[in-house]
C-alpha positions as CSV (number, residue, x, y, z in Angstrom):
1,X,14.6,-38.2,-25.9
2,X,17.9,-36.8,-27.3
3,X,17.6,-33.2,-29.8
4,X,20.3,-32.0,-32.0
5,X,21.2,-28.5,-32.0
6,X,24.0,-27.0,-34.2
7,X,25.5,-23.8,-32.3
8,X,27.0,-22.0,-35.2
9,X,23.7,-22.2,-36.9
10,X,21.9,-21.3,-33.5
11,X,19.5,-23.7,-34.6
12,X,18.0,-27.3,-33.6
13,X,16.4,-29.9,-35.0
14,X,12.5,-29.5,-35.6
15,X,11.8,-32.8,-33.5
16,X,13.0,-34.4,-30.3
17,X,14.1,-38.2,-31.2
18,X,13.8,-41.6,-28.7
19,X,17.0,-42.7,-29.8
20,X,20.0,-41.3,-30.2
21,X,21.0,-42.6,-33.3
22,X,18.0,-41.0,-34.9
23,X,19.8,-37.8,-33.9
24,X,22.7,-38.3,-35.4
25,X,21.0,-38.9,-38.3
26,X,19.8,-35.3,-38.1
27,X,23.0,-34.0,-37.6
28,X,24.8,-35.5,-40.5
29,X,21.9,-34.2,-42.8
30,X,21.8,-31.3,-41.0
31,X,26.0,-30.9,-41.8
32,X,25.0,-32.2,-45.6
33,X,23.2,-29.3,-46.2
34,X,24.1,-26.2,-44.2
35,X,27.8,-27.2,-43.8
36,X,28.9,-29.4,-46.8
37,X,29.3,-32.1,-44.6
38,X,31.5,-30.9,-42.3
39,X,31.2,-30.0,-38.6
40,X,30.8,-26.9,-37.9
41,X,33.8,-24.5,-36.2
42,X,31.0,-23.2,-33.3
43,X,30.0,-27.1,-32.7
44,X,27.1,-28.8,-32.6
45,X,26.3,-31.6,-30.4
46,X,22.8,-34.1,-29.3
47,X,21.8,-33.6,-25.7
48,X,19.2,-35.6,-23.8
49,X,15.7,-34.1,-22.8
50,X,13.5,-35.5,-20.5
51,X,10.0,-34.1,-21.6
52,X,8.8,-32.1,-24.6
53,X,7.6,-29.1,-22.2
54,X,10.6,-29.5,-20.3
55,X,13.0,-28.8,-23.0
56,X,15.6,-27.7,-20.7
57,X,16.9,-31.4,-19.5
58,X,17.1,-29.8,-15.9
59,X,14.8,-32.1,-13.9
60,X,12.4,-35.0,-15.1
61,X,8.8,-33.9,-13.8
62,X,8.5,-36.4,-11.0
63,X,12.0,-35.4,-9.9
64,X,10.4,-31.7,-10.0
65,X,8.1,-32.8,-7.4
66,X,9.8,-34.7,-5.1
67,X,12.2,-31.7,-4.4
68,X,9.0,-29.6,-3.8
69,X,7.6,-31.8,-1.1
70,X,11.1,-31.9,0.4
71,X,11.3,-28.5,0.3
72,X,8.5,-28.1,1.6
73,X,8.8,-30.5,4.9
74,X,12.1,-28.6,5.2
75,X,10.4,-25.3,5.7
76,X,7.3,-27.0,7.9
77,X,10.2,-28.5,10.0
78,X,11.6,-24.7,10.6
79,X,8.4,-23.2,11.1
80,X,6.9,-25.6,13.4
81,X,10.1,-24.7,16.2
């Protein structure tokens, strides 16, 4: 899932698109409108999310887990000595 986000604006688009050209469409409305066509001086820019509650692209939620149970086994591993 990719989201635009213009950082002049400190704004971002109102949905998160599957594709990325979908989000360059929103960026070149986006532009149209607020910018008259042209990219703004601050930047903007489309950056890939993994999950709508994770909007922060840091970890996918499986990925999430598997560090847990390795932390985890990490600390079990320490304890148990």
């Amino acid at each position: 899932m990719y989201l635009y986000t213009c950082h002049q604006c400190r704004t971002q688009a109102s949905a998160r698109r599957t594709d990325r050209a979908a989000s360059e469409d929103d960026q070149q409305d986006h532009r149209d409108a607020a910018h008259g066509g042209h990219a703004p001086l601050d930047g903007d820019g489309i950056r890939r999310v993994h999950h709508p509650a994770r909007g922060d692209g840091i970890l996918p939620r499986h990925s999430c887990l598997a560090a847990l149970v390795l932390l985890a086994l990490v600390l079990h591993s320490c304890w148990a000595r």
